[in-house]
C-alpha positions in Angstrom: 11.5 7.6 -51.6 13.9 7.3 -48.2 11.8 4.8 -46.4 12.8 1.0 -46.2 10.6 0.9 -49.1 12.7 3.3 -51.1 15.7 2.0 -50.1 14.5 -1.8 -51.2 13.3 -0.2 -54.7 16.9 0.6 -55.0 19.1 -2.1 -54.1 16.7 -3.8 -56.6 18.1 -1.5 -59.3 21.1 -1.6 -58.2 20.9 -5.5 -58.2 19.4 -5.4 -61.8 21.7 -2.8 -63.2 24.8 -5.1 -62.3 23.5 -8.4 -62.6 22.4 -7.0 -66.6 25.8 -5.6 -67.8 27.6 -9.5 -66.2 25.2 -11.2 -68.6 26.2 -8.6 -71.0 30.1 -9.4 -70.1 29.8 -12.6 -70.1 33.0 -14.7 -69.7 34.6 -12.0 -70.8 37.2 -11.2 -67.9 38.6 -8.2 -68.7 35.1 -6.7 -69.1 33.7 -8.2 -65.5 37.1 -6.4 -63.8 35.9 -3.4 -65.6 32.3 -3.5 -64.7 33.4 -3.9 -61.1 35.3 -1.2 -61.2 33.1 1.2 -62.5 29.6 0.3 -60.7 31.4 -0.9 -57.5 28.8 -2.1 -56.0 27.8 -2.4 -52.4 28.6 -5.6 -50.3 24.9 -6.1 -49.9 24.7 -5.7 -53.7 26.5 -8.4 -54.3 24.7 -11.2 -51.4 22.0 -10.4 -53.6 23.2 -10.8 -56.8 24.7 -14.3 -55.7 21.5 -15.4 -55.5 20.9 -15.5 -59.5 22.0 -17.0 -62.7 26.0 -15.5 -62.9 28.8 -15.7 -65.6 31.4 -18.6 -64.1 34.0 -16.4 -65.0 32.5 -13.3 -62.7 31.6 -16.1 -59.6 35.7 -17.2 -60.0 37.1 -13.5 -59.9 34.9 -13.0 -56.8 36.3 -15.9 -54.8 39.8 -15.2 -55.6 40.1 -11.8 -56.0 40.2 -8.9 -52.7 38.5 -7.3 -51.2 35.5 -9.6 -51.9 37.6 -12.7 -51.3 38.3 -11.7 -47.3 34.6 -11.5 -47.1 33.2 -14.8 -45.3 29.4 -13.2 -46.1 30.1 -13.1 -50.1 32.3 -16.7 -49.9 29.1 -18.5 -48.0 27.2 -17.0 -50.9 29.3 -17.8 -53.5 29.4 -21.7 -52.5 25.6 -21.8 -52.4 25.2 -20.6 -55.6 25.0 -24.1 -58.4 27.4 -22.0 -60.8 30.2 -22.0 -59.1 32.9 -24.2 -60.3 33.1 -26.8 -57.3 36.8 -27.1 -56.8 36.0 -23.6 -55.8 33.3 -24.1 -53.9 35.5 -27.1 -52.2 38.1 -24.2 -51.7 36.2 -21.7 -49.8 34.7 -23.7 -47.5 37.2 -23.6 -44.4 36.6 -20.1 -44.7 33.3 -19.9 -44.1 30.9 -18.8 -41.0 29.0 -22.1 -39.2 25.8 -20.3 -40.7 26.8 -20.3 -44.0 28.7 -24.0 -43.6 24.6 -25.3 -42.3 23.1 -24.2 -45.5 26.0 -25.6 -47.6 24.7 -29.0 -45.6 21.4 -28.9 -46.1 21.5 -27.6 -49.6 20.0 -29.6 -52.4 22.3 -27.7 -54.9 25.4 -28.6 -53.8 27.5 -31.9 -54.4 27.4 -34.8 -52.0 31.5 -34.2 -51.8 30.4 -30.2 -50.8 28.0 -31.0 -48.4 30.4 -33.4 -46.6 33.0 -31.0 -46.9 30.4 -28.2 -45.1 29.7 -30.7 -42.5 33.2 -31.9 -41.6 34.3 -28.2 -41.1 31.5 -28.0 -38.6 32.1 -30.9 -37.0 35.9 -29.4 -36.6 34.4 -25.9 -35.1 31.6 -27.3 -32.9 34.1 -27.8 -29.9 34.8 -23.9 -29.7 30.7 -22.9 -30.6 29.4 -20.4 -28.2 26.3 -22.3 -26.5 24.4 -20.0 -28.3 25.8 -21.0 -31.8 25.3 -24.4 -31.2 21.7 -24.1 -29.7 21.0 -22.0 -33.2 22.7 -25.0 -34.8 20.7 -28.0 -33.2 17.6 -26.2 -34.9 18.5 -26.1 -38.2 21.7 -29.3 -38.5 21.8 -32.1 -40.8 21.9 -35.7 -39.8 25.1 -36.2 -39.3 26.1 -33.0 -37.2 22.8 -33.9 -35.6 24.2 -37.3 -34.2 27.5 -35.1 -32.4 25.0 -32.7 -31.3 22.9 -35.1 -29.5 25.9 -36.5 -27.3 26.3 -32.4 -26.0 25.9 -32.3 -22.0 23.7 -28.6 -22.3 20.3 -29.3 -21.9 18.8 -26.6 -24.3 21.4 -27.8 -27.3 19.3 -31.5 -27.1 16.0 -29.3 -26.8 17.0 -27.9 -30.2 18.1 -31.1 -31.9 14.7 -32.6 -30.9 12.8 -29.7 -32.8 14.8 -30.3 -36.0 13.0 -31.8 -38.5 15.9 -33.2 -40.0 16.4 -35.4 -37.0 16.0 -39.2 -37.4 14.4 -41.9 -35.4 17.3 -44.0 -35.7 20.1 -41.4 -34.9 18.1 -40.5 -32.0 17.7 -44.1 -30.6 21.7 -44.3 -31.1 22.2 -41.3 -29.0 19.7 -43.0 -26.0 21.1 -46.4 -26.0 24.6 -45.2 -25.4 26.5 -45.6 -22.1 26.8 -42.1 -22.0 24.0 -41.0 -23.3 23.8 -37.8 -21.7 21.0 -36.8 -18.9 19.8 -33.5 -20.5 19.1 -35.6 -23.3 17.4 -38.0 -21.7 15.2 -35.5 -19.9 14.3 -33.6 -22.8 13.3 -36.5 -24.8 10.9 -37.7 -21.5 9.6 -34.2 -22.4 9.3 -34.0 -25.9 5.3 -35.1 -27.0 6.8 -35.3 -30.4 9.1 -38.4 -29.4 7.6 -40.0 -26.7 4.7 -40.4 -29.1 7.4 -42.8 -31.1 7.0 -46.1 -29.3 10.9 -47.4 -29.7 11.5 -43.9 -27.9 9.7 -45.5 -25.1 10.8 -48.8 -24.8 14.7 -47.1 -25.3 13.9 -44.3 -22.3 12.6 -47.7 -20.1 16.0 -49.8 -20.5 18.7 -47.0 -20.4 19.8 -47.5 -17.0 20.7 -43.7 -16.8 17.1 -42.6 -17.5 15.5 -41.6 -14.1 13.3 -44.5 -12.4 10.3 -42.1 -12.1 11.1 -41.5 -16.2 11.7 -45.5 -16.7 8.8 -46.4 -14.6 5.9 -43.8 -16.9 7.0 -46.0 -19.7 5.9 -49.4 -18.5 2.4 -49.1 -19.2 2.7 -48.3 -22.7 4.5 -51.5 -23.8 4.0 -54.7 -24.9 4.0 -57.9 -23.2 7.5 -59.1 -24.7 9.2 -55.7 -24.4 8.1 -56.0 -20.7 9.7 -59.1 -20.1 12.5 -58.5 -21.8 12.6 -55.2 -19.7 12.2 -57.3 -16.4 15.2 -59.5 -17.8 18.0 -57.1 -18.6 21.0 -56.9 -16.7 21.7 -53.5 -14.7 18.2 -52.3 -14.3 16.8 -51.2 -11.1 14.9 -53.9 -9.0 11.7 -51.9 -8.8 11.7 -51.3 -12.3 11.8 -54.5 -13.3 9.2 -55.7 -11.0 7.1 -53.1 -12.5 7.4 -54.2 -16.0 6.9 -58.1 -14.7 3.7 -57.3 -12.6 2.4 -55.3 -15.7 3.2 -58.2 -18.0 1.5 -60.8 -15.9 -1.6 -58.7 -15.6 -1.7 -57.9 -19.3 -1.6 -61.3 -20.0 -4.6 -62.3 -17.5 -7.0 -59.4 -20.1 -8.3 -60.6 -23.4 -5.8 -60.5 -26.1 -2.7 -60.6 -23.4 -2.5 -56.9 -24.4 -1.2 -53.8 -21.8 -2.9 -51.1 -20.2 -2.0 -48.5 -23.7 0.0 -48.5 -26.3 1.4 -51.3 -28.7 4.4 -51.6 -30.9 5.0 -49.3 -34.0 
């Protein structure tokens, strides 16, 4: 066959054929160089490959050896896969592309030092990400590249953060109550159903003095009585604001139960 289907069927033999003559070399060296040699296989051979069960001595010749050391594809492999020795893994990580360093993150596999590793190379590349990169990124980050993503000044990079599920309640309050918390943030949390269904999202959005009034003010009637007075209390909110959240909590506590038009605390 010459279709994708063909072509599938045989990278899979292809895959097979090597991955059974490295089990068959095992940690023999001499007898992986020579397998190499004589199959040499395809870079997409070996992306594959990386995904199974590997000799430690055949994963080591590939991170240290060219031409499949100058290639950042095999190297972001190669520190995914659990067999690799980690001092290697620890090794190739600078060289790796921000794709490749996300998974390392968020991977259950690797070692708490490896994902740290992963994530304080990102942290180091994030200033000179395209947009686009670190839109792509905000999707899919981990918590703690999460919480430097979230203080970005692009709207669409807090969009993404706000659809990862990997993003906490706690990091995101942090990110609101700053003094800089930035205003696409702030907007696209206002928009977000997901978070403004989270009532300390609320009560945050109402006493950040950079969220808009007409943003601040949509809040009021979802809280409770002492959030409302502490809202008409805090220093360097706006006037009407605070009236609003005052009026509110005086008629809230003229109902039954003292309790406001929606909402309570969670």
């Amino acid at each position: 066959m010459t279709g994708p289907e063909g072509r599938e069927s045989g990278g899979t033999r292809a895959v097979d054929a090597l991955h059974a003559e490295l089990l068959l070399a095992g940690e023999d060296a001499a007898r992986i160089r020579e397998v190499l040699a004589r199959l040499a296989p395809e870079e997409t051979v070996l992306l594959a490959l990386l995904r199974r069960a590997l000799p430690v001595r055949f994963l080591e010749h590939l991170g240290t050896t060219r031409p499949w050391s100058d290639k950042a594809n095999l190297l972001g492999r190669l520190v995914l896969n659990p067999r690799t020795p980690r001092a290697l893994r620890l090794r190739l990580i600078p060289s790796l592309f921000w794709r490749d360093l996300a998974e390392v993150a968020a991977s259950p596999s690797a070692a708490g030092a490896i994902r740290v590793r992963a994530e304080g190379r990102l942290a180091e590349m994030l200033p000179e990400m395209r947009l686009g990169d670190r839109i792509a990124l905000g999707k899919l980050a981990t918590p703690p590249i999460l919480r430097l993503l979230l203080t970005a000044e692009e709207p669409k990079v807090a969009e993404a953060c706000l659809i990862n599920p990997r993003l906490r309640e706690e990091d995101l309050l942090l990110a609101l109550r700053s003094d800089t918390a930035p205003a696409g943030l702030i907007h696209a949390v206002a928009a977000s159903t997901r978070w403004t269904e989270k009532y300390g999202v609320r009560l945050t959005l109402a006493l950040q003095p950079r969220t808009p009034l007409a943003v601040a003010l949509l809040q009021v009637s979802s809280l409770v009585r002492r959030d409302l007075l502490r809202l008409a209390r805090t220093p360097g909110l706006r006037p009407l604001l605070q009236a609003a959240a005052l009026r509110v909590a005086e008629e809230g506590e003229r109902r039954p139960g003292g309790r406001t038009l929606r909402g309570s605390a969670t």
